[in-house]
C-alpha positions as MATLAB code, in Angstrom:
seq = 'XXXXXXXXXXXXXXXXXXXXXXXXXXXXXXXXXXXXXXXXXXXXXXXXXXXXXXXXXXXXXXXXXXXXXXXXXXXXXXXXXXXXXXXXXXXXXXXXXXXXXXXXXXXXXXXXXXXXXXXXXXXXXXXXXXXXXXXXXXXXXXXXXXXXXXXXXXXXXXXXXXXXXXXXXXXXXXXXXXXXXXXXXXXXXXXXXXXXXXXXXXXXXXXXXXXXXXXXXXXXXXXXXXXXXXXXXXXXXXXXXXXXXXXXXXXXXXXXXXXXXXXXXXXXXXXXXXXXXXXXXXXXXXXXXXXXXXXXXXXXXXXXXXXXXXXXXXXXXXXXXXXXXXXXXXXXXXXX';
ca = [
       0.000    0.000    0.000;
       1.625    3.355   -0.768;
       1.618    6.023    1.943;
       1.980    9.719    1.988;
       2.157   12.377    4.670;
      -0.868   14.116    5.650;
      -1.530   17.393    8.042;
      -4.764   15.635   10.188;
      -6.737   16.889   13.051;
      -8.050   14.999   15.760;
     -11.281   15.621   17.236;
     -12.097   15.665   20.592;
      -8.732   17.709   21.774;
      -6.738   14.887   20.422;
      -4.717   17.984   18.272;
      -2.781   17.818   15.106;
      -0.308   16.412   13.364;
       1.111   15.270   10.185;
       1.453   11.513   10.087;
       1.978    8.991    7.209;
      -1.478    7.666    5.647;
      -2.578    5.526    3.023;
      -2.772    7.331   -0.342;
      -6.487    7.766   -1.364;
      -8.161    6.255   -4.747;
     -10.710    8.235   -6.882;
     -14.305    6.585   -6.338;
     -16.726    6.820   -8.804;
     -17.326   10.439  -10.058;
     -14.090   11.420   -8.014;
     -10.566   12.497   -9.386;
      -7.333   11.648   -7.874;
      -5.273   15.228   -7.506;
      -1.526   15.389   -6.859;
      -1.472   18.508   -4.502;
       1.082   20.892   -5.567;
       0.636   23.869   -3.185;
      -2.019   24.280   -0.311;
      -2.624   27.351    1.439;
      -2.708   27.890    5.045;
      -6.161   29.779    6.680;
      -7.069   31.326    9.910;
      -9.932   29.266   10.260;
      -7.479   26.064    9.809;
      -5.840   27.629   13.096;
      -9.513   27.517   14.468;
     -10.332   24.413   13.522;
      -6.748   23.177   14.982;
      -7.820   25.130   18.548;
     -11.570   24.112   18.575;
     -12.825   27.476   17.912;
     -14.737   25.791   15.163;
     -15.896   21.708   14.915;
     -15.375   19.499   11.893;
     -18.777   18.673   11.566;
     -20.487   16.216   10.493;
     -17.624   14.141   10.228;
     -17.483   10.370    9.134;
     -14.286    8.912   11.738;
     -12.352   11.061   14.319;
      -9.972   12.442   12.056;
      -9.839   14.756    8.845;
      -6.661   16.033    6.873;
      -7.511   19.745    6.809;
      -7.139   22.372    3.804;
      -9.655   23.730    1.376;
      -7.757   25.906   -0.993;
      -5.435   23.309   -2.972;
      -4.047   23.303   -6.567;
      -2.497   20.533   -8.563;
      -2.445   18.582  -11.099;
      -4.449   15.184  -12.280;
      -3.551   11.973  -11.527;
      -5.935    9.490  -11.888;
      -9.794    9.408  -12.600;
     -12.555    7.481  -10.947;
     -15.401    5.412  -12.891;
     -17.201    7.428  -15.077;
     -14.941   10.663  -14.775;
     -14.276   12.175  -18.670;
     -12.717   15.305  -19.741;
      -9.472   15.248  -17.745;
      -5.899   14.401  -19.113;
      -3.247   13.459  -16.698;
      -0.852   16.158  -14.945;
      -3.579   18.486  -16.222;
      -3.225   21.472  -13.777;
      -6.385   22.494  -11.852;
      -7.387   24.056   -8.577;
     -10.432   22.263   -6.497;
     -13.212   24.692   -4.941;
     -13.813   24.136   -1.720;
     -17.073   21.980   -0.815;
     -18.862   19.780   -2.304;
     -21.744   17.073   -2.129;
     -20.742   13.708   -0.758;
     -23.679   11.335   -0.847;
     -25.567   14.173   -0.865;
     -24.743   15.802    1.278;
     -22.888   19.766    1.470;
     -19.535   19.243    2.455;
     -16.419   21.749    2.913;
     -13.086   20.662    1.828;
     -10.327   20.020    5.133;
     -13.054   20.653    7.264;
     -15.579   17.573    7.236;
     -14.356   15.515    4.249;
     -10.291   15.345    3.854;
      -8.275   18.189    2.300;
      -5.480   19.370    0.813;
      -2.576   19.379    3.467;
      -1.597   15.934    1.998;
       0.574   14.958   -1.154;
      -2.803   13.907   -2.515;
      -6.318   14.466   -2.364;
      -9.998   13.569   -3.908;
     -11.864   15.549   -5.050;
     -15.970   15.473   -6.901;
     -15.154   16.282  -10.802;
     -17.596   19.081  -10.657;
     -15.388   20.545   -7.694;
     -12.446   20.646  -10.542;
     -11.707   23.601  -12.164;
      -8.574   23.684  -14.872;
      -6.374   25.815  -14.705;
      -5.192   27.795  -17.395;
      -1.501   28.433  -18.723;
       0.387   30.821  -16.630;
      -1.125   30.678  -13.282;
       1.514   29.778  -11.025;
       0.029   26.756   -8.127;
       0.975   28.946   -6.019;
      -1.461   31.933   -6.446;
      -3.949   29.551   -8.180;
      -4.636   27.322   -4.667;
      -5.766   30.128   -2.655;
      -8.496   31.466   -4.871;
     -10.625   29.261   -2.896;
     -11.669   31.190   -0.280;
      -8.927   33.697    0.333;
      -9.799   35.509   -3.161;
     -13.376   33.655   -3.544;
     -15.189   34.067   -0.364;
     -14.768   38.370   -0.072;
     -15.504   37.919   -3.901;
     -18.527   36.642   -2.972;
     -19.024   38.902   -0.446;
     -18.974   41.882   -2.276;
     -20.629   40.813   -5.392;
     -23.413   38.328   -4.154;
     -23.910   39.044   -0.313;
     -23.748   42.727   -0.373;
     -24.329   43.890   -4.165;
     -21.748   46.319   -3.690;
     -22.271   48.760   -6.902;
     -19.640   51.195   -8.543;
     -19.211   54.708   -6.558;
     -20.502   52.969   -2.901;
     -18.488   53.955   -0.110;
     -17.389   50.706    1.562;
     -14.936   49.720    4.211;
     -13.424   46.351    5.272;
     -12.837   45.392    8.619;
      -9.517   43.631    9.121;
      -7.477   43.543    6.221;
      -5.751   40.129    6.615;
      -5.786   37.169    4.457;
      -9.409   37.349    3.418;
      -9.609   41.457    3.872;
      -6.386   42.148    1.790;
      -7.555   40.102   -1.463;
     -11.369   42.329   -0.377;
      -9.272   45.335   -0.552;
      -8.390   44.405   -4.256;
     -11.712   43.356   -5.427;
     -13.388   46.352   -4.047;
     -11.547   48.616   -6.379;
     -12.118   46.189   -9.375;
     -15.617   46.537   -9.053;
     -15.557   50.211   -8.710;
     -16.261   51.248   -5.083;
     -15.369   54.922   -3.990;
     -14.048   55.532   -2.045;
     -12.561   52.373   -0.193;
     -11.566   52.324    4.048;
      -9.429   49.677    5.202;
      -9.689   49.653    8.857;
      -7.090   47.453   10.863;
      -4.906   47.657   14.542;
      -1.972   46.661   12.602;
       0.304   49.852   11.309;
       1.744   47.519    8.752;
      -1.827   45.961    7.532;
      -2.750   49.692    6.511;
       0.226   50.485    4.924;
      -0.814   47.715    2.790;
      -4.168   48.053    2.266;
      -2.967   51.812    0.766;
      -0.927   49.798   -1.632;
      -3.749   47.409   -2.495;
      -5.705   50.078   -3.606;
      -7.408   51.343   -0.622;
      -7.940   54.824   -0.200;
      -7.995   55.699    3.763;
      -6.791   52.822    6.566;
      -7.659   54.063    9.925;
      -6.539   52.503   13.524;
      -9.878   51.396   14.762;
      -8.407   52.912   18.108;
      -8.292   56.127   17.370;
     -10.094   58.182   19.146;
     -10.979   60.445   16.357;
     -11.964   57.436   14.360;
     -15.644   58.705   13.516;
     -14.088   62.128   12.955;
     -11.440   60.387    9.621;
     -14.028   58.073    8.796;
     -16.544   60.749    8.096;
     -14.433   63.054    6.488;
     -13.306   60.214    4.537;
     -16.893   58.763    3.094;
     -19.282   62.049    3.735;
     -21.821   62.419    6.292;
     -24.130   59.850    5.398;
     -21.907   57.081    6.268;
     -21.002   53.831    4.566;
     -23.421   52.077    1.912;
     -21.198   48.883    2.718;
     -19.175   47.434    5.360;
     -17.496   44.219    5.855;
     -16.019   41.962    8.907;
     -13.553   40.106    7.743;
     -11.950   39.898   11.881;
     -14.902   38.194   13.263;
     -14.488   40.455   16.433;
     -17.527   41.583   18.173;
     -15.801   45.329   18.812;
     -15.402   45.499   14.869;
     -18.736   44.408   14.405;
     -20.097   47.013   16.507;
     -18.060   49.534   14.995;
     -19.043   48.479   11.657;
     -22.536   48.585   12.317;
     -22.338   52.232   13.630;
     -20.762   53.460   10.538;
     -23.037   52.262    8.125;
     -25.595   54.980    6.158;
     -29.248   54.328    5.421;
     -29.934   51.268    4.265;
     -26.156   50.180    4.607;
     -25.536   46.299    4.809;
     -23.121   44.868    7.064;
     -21.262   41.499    6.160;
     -20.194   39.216    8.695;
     -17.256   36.927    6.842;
     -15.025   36.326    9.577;
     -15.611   33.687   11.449;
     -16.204   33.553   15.436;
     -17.753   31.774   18.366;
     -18.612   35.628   19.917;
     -22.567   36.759   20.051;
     -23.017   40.028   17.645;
     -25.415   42.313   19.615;
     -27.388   45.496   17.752;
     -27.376   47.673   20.683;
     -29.394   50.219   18.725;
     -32.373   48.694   17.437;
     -34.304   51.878   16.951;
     -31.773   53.358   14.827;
     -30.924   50.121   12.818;
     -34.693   49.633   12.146;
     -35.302   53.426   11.720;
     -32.483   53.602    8.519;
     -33.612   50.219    7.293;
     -30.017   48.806    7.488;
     -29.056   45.211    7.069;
     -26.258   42.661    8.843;
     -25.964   39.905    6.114;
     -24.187   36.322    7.052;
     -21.905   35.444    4.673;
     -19.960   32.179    4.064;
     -17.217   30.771    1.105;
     -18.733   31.541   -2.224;
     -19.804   29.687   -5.132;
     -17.892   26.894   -7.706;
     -18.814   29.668  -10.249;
     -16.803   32.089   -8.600;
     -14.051   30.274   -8.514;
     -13.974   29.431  -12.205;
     -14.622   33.466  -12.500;
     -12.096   33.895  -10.898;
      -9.578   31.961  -12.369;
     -10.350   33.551  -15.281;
     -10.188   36.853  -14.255;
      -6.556   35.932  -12.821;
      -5.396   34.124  -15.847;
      -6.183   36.813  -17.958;
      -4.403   39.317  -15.279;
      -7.239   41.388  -14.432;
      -6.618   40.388  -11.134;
      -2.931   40.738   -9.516;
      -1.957   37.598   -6.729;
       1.521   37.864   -7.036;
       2.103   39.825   -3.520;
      -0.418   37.319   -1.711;
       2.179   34.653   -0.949;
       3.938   35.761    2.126;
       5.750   32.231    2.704;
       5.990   28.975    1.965;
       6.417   25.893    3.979;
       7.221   21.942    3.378;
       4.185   20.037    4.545;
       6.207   18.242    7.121;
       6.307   21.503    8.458;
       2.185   22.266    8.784;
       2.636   22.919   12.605;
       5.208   25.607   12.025;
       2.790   27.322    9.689;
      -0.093   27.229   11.823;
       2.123   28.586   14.420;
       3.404   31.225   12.400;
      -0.075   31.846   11.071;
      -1.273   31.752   14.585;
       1.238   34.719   16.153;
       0.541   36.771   12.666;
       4.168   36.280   12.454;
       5.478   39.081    9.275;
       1.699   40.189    8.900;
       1.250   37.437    6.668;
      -1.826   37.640    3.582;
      -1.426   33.886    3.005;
       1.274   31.528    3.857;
       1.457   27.753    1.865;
       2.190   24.548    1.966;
       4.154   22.353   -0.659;
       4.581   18.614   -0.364;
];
């Protein structure tokens, strides 16, 4: 039986590690997928400390990682339209005897020298995207793509803002200004994470700390406030802040994930102005095929997204690094 080394979570605090497993084989409808990069997500490190639960899960174990890119290795019965060492990038859930799954998170991911994945959940890739950028399109790039465009309908000339401009609010950052929002407030504790977000595209980054933050943020967007706002922290105190900021009929999108209750302290107001707090989660397979597209034919600019790579032997170091925000990292990888 061949083996190969896998980043796997325990449930029930029994933590993580990378061990040597059996290498999987495509079932029906499935494709075999030799990983070539994987990236490395907050909510991994959340899943890792029990913030969040791998659930349902079939067994007590799952290898995590949903954004992966590689290339084609073998095909399951009744699989068509794929030649070997084809290059392609897998989106991140799909149905598993029925059933909605998310990739590394209930069914086995990426953090492994291979993975299966459904053939609808595998998108080619075309000529020039590096595996590299191409693996974290899933979610990093995908989910505040989906944010913008399908959660909150954000429409050229809005005045938005994003709340934490890390791996998910960085790529948000981007995509705003793509899609024609003006102007665009990146709003972040980090000194360095604004700098950034300036050179992303963002017009004003303020220190949510400041005590004349209502003062910059109106002066920045007028005095009706924002027409769209975005959490990409999954703090409660960014939520709240947010919320406050928002104009008349202003929506509020919760991405980031967190275990904290959101409270609208002002329910008169919020009702009075009509505004809107929207759940959001991942995105779409069509938004990831979008989005490759948009990439491959460099609409969209990933190269300064990688901020380090790592062997896969190495997952815990990652996580850690991840973990401690260790070089204000957008997205770090993996690489069997």
């Amino acid at each position: 039986m061949k083996t190969m080394l896998a980043g796997r979570l325990s449930t029930g605090g029994g933590g993580f590690a990378v061990e040597e497993v059996p290498v999987p084989r495509p079932g029906p409808g499935q494709v075999l997928i030799q990983v070539r990069a994987a990236g490395v997500c907050l909510s991994d490190v959340h899943l890792i400390q029990g913030v969040l639960q791998p659930q349902p899960l079939s067994g007590n174990k799952v290898t995590l990682g949903h954004e992966v890119a590689g290339v084609v290795k073998a095909l399951g019965d009744g699989v068509t339209g794929f030649d070997e060492d084809a290059p392609v990038v897998l989106v991140g859930g799909e149905l598993r005897n029925g059933i909605p799954c998310t990739r590394g998170v209930n069914i086995d991911g990426g953090w492994a020298e291979y993975t299966v994945a459904a053939a609808n959940a595998v998108v080619p890739l075309p000529p020039g995207i590096p595996f590299e950028q191409a693996c974290i399109i899933p979610d990093a790039v995908s989910t505040p793509w989906a944010a913008i465009t399908s959660c909150a309908n954000v429409r050229p000339a809005e005045a938005v803002a994003v709340w934490g401009v890390g791996g998910l609010g960085a790529h948000a950052v981007q995509l705003l200004r793509m899609v024609g929002a003006c102007p665009i407030i990146a709003v972040d504790p980090l000194a360095a994470a604004r700098e950034r977000a300036l050179r992303l595209g963002a017009d004003t980054a303020l220190d949510p700390a400041d005590p004349e933050f209502d003062t910059l943020l109106r002066s920045a967007v007028g005095a009706k406030g924002l027409a769209a706002a975005f959490d990409f922290a999954g703090v409660p105190a960014a939520r709240e802040q947010a919320l406050s900021s928002l104009a008349e009929g202003g929506r509020l999108a919760l991405v980031g994930l967190t275990d904290q209750p959101f409270t609208i302290k002002d329910n008169l107001w919020f009702c009075r102005f009509r505004q809107q707090v929207l759940g959001h989660y991942g995105s779409r397979p069509e938004d990831v095929v979008d989005l490759v597209r948009l990439v491959g034919m460099r609409r969209l600019d990933l190269t300064g997204s990688i901020s380090g790579i790592y062997p896969l032997a190495d997952a815990p170091q990652a996580v850690d690094a991840l973990e401690r925000k260790e070089g204000n990292p957008i997205r770090l990888l993996l690489k069997p």
